[in-house]
Phi, psi and omega in degrees: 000153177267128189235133141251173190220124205238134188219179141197183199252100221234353193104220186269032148301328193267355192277318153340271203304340166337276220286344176297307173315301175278328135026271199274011187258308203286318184282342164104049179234170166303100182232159176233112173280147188228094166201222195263148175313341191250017144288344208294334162283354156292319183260335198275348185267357180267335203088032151262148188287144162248130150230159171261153205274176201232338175251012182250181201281119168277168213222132177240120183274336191254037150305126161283156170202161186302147160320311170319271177322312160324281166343310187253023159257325174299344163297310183321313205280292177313357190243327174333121194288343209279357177267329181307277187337301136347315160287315186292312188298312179300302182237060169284337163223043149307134170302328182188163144265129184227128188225136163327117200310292144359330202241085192282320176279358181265345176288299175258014115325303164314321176274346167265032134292335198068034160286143159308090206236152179220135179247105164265111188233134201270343183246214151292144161296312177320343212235335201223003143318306194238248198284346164307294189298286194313324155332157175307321183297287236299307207282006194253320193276009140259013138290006159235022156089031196209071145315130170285314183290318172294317168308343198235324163307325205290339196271149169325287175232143181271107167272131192253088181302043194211145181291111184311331180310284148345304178260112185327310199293309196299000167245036147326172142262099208234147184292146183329317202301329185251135187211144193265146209239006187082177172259155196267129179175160184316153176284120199246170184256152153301136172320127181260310192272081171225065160271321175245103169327109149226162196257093190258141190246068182268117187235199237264118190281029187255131163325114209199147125327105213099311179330312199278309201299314180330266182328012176263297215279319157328306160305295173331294188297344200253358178326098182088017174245176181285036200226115153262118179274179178202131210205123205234141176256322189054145185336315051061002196172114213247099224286347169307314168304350168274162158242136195269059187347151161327317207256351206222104169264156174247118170227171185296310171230194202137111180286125185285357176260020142273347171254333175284359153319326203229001186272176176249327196221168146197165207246100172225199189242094120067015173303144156324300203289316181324290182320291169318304174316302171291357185270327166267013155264349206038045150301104173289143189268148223199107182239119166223078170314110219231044151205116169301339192268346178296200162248038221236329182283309179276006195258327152318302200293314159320297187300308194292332191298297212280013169082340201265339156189207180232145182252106184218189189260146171288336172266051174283170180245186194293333174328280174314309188294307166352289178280357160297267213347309219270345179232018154283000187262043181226152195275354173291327173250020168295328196269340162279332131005285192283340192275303179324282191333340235238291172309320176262358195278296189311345150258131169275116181267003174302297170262020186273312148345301205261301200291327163301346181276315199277330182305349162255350179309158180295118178276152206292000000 
């Protein structure tokens, strides 16, 4: 079959569509991906054909910007037509369309075309559901006729990449069409070596406001303590502007299932995906949330409801994350981590994912 996939460059909105994408590669289908130019070597480093989109706004997620100016520019890039436009030229005779939840106006595109289409959400559904939908992105995007819930009814099917257990939304009463698939990421092991507290210190690769100083002060409390941190800056943060502690290395990057095998904790800003990833190493959370208007907020209050870690502000002071740290590293909540970890291991959300996408496709 020909799949196509429609994205953008949003964060962890893409390691989902990744693995859906290598998935459907494994089984020995066709796929074409569809997103911003500056994806392209993220996905073509996957084996998936890329195209870039040609008719959309460009978009830099690692730019700085104002909280405001964030806002309306992800309402643009969500609401925009030039992506519809683009998909439809692109999978005009594709088996299915699998599309960013998010990319409201290509969604409904997809549907006055009549494409076989799937609406993919990469987070809680509870979060886009709730404060999205109601929110200024809701309220802009029904003034231009893109209801989120009529676009997302409208699609064959909602794939939900997130452990329903979790997602507030998942023990709902929800129409057939939609189903939660667990998360979608590489298949992982539990974390083995934690005779010496370390520590991973991963915040957003998206730009945020605040963002550098939280991790400063986050460094500052943990200054002198038994705990080795490690520390990923990612694009979004410019590690020359910290002060480093003794106890703490920095790097640009680090692929996290090579490093979270050996940590005992991490320290994150409350991303789905970061977040799904430490819970299936059975890792406890450090959650610092650095938008309110994200899910960052709410995917703390979960992991914390759930015993598995703590939720605190970024503008805490060093003192106060110190003392997060020091006390998600207690065993109640590693044994809630590990119960969560246990739990997302036993599903391949991939391929719980993939057999609903095809399942809606056009047959050859």
């Amino acid at each position: 079959m020909d799949v196509v996939l429609a994205t953008l460059d949003a964060g962890g909105n893409v390691p989902p569509m990744l693995g859906i994408g290598a998935e459907l590669v494994r089984r020995g289908h066709d796929v074409r991906v569809l997103g911003h130019p500056q994806q392209r070597d993220t996905f073509e480093a996957a084996g998936l054909e890329f195209h870039a989109y040609e008719h959309a706004t460009p978009w830099d997620p690692i730019a700085p910007k104002s909280t405001l100016a964030g806002l309306r520019g992800f309402i643009h890039q969500f609401t925009e037509r030039g992506k519809g436009e683009d998909l439809v030229t692109l999978a005009r005779d594709a088996s299915v369309v699998v599309v960013d939840c998010m990319l409201l106006g290509a969604l409904d595109a997809a549907t006055s075309a009549g494409l076989p289409h799937v609406a993919m959400v990469h987070t809680f559904h509870a979060y886009f559901d709730g404060p999205w939908r109601h929110g200024p992105v809701g309220i802009a995007a029904r003034l231009k006729g893109l209801s989120p819930r009529r676009v997302w009814s409208e699609s064959d099917a909602v794939v939900v990449c997130s452990d329903p257990s979790l997602d507030p939304a998942g023990g709902g009463s929800w129409p057939e069409t939609f189903l939660w698939t667990g998360p979608v990421q590489p298949r992982t092991q539990p974390a083995s070596d934690r005779s010496h507290p370390r520590v991973l210190l991963s915040l957003s690769t998206t730009s945020f406001p605040g963002q550098r100083e939280a991790m400063q002060r986050i460094l500052d409390g943990l200054a002198d303590s038994p705990i080795e941190l490690i520390v990923t800056t990612g694009p979004a943060i410019d590690p020359a502007g910290l002060t480093v502690p003794s106890n703490a290395t920095v790097h640009d990057f680090l692929p996290h299932d090579e490093v979270m095998p050996g940590c005992s904790a991490v320290i994150g800003h409350g991303g789905h995906s970061t977040t799904m990833r430490a819970l299936a190493h059975d890792l406890p959370l450090v959650i610092v949330p650095m938008h309110p208007m994200l899910d960052q907020p709410m995917v703390g209050k979960a992991v914390e409801s759930a015993g598995a870690g703590v939720s605190i502000k970024k503008s805490s002071t060093a003192a106060a994350f110190r003392t997060a740290v020091e006390t998600v590293l207690d065993d109640s909540h590693r044994e809630a981590a590990a119960t969560i970890g246990a739990r997302i291991r036993a599903v391949d959300g991939a391929v719980v994912a993939v057999d609903r996408i095809l399942g809606v496709a056009r047959k050859p």
